[in-house]
N, C-alpha and C positions, 0 to 999 in steps of 0.2 A: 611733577609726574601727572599723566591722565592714565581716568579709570576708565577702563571701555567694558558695558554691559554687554554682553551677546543680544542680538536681534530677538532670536528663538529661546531664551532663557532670562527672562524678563527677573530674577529671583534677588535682586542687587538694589538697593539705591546709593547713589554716590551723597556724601555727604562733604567732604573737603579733598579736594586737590593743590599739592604744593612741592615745591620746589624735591625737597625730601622726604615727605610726607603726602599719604593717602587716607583716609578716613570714608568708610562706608557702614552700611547694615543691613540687614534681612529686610528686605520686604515684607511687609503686611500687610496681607488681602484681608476683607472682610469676608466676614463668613466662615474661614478656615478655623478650625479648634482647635487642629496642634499651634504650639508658640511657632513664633517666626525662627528658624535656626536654619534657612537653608541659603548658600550663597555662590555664587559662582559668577568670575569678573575676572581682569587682565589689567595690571597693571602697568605702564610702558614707562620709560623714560624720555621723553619726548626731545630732551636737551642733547647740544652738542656734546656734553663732559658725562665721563661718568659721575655716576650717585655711589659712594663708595658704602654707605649705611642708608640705605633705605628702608623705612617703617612705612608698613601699611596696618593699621586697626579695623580689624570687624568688633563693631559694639554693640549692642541692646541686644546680647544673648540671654540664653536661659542659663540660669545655673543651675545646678546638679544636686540631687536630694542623697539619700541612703541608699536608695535602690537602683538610680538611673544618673551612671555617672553622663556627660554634656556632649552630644556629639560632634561638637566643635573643636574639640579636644584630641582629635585624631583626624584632621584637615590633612588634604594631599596639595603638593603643587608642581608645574610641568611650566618648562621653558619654551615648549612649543605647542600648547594646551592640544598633545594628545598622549606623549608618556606621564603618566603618572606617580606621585612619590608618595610619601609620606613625611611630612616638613619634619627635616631634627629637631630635637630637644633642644637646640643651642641656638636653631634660627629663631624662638618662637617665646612669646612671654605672655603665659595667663593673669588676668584679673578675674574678679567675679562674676563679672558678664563680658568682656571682655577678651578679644586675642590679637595680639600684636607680633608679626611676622617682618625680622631683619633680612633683609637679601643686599647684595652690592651688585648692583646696575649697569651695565658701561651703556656707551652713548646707542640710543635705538633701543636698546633688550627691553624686553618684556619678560614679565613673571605671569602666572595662571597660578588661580589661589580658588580653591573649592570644598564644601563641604564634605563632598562624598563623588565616589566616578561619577561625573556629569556626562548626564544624555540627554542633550539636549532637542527641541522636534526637531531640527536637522537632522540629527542620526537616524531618524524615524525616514526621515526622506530618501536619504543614503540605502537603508536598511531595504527598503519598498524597491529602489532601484535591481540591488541589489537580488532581491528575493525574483524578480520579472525576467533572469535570466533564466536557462534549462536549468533542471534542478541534476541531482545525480542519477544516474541509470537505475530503474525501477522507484522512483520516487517521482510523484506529482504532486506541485503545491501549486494551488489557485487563492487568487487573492480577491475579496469581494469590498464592497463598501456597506459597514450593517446602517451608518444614518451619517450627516454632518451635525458639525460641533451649530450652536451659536456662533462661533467665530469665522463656520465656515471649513472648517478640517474635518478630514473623512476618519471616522472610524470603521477600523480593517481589521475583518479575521482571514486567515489564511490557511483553507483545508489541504491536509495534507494526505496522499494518502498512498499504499503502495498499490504496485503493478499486478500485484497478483493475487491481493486481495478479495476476501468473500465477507468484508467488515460487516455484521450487523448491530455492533454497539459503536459507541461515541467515548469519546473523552476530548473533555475542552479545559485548556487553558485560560487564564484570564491575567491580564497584566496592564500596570500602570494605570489602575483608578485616581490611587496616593501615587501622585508624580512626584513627589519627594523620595519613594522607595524604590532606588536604584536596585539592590538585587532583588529583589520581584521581577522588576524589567530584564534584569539581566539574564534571569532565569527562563523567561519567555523568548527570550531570544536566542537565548543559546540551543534549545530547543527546535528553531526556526534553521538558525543557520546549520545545525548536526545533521537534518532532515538534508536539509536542500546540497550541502557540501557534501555528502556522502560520510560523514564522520562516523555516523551511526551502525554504517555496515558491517553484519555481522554480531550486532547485541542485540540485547531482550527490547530496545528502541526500533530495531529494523522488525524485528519477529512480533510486535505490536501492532504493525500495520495490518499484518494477517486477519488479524480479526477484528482490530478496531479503524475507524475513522479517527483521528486528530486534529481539532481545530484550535488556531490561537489569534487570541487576537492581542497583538503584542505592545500595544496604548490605546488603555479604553478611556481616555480624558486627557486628549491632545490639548485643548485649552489651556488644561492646570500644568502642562508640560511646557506647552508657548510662554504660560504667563511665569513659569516659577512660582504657581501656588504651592501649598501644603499637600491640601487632601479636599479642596473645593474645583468645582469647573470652573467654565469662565462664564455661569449664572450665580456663584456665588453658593450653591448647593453642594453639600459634602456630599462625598460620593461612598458608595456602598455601605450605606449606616441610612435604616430608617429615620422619620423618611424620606428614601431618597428617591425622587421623579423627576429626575432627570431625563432629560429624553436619549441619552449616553447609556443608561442603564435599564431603559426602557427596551434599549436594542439590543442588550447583554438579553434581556430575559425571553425577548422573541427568538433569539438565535437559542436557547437553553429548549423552547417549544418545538421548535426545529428539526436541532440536534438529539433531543431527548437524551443524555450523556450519560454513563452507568455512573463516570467519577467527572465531577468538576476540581480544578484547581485553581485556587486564582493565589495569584500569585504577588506577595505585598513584602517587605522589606523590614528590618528591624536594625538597629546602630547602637544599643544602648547597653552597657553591662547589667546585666543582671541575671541573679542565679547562677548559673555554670556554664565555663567556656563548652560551648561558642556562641552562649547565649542568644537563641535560637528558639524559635514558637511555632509549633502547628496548631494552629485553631480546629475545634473537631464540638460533635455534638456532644459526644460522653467521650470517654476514656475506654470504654469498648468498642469503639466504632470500627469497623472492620478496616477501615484505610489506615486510619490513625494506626492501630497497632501494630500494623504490618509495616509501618512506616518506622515506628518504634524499637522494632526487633531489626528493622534492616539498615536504618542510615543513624549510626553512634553520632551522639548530639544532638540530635532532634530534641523539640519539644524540651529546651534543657533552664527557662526560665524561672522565675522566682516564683510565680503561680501559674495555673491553668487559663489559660483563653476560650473560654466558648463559643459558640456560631450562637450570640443571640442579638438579633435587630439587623442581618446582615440580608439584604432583600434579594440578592441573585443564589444565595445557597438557599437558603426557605423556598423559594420557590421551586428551586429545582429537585429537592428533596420532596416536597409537595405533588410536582407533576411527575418527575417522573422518577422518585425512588431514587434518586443519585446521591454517589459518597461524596460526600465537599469537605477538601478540607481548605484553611488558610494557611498559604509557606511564608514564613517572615524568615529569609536567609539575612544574616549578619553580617552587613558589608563592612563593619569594623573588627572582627574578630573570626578568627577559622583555628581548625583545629585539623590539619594534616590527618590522613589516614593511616602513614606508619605511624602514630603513637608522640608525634613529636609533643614540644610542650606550644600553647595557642601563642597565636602571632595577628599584629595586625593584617590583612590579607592584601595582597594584588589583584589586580583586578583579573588574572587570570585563574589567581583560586579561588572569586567570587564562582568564575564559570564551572570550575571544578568542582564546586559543591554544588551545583546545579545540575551537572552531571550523575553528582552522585543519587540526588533526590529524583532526580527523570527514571534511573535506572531505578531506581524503588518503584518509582508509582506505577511503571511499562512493569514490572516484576507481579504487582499486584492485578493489575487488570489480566495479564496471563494466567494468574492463577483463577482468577472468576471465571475463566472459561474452560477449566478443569472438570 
């Protein structure tokens, strides 16, 4: 069998290929503080015959304490790496650090094996294409360049705004510092695409524009996305955790003096059990914070972890709380766990109820900025 890494998702190293057998593991970047756990590769069968038990091993995982079951433990895999599954209980065998995934092969197929929905910078490419056609009627979205990477990639906000707008305040999104945190991204995008597809028309989304400006800038650390880091660029600097000077987050903070935003979002990811389904964080300054709350009364499951997260050491909410008086808060949507809005019981989610809870929390945060201008 050969393992093929993506060009644009660097987050693999291949360690044995064989006849029946694949062996790889997480990449380890220097600099990065979360453990290595993120992976995303294709394994094919290059042979004339099929592989009737095929074993592929991801090794040198983290393993799981009390609080934070292993987010390798809920891996997806796609025969043609764009639908998505969820691997069975019967293809898959845990160790300690350890996961070993059976499939049967026939001659040519290929398998996709990934830690969590992969967005890889392609998508980002795609998505750019994409967003540069007309948008929907009464919607304009412009796309700008706020700096390039070290590597060379543009970081991109894209204001959004409507037709008949008298906006005098902001609200800015932020997405994809931690390129590991698929629904943060996804949540920024969903965002991008509802604006620009028309999705939106006709909710407290479309009646936001009225008064406010929306900017997103939907990967602010293309590098750590090219390379398959954690939560570092590609200088090896963690990104949004003092200190970080970056010159990525340098241009987060110019675009924040700019925009001077009433509510920032930035928008970061979480996969991990803990506390209560759907195990799910909003970062805030106190537990009175006017966003936070309203956040709280309006989207069931928020904020629903084992303890509190505070905004402290995080250099683009300080500052913009600092300049200009802005509610920030941090969304860590839970790409491993959802919780249906009829009452159902939590489930691991699709990637289109990642989007569905991204929806849900947009419609909160457009809820709340409507009401600041009551």
């Amino acid at each position: 069998m050969k393992v093929l890494v993506p060009e644009d998702h660097g987050a693999t190293e291949v360690l044995e290929e064989a006849r029946e057998t694949a062996v790889v593991r997480p990449r380890r970047y220097e600099g990065d503080t979360y453990p290595s756990l993120w992976f995303y590769f294709k394994v094919e069968n290059d042979a004339g015959e099929a592989v009737p038990r095929a074993r592929v091993v991801v090794q040198d995982l983290k393993p799981g304490h009390d609080s934070y079951e292993p987010f390798w433990k809920h891996c997806l895999w796609s025969s043609d790496g764009r639908q998505w599954e969820r691997i069975p209980d019967a293809a898959q065998e845990f160790g300690e650090t350890t996961l070993a995934v059976m499939a049967s092969l026939g001659a040519k197929e290929c398998l996709w094996i990934a830690e969590a929905f992969p967005l890889a910078y392609g998508h980002y490419a795609r998505l750019r294409e994409r967003l540069a056609a007309p948008a929907a009627p009464g919607v304009t979205v412009r796309r700008r360049v706020l700096c390039e990477t070290a590597g060379g990639r543009p970081v991109e906000a894209f204001r959004i705004s409507g037709e008949k707008s008298s906006a005098d305040r902001h609200l800015l999104l932020i997405a994809g510092q931690h390129a590991v945190e698929q629904s943060g991204k996804i949540l920024a995008e969903t965002v991008l695409r509802g604006y620009h597809g028309g999705a939106f028309a006709g909710t407290p989304m479309e009646a936001l524009l009225e008064t406010h400006g929306v900017t997103v800038v939907p990967l602010a650390n293309p590098d750590g996305c090219f390379d398959g880091r954690m939560n570092t660029n590609g200088e090896g600097i963690v990104m949004d955790h003092s200190p970080d000077d970056s010159r990525e987050t340098r241009a987060q903070l110019a675009l924040v003096d700019e925009t001077r935003p009433s509510v920032v979002v930035n928008c970061h990811g979480w996969g991990n059990e803990s506390g209560q389904p759907p195990h799910e964080d909003v970062y805030r300054w106190t537990d009175e914070d006017p966003l936070y709350a309203y956040l709280k009364a309006h989207v069931p499951g928020c904020s629903t972890t084992v303890m509190p997260h505070l905004l402290v050491d995080f250099p683009i909410e300080a500052h913009a709380r600092e300049r200009c008086g802005s509610q920030c808060i941090i969304v860590e949507i839970n790409w491993n766990w959802f919780v249906a809005s009829d009452g159902g019981p939590a489930r691991q989610p699709t990637f289109a109820d990642v989007q569905a809870r991204a929806v849900e929390y947009f419609t909160a945060i457009a809820g709340f900025c409507l009401e600041e201008m009551r």
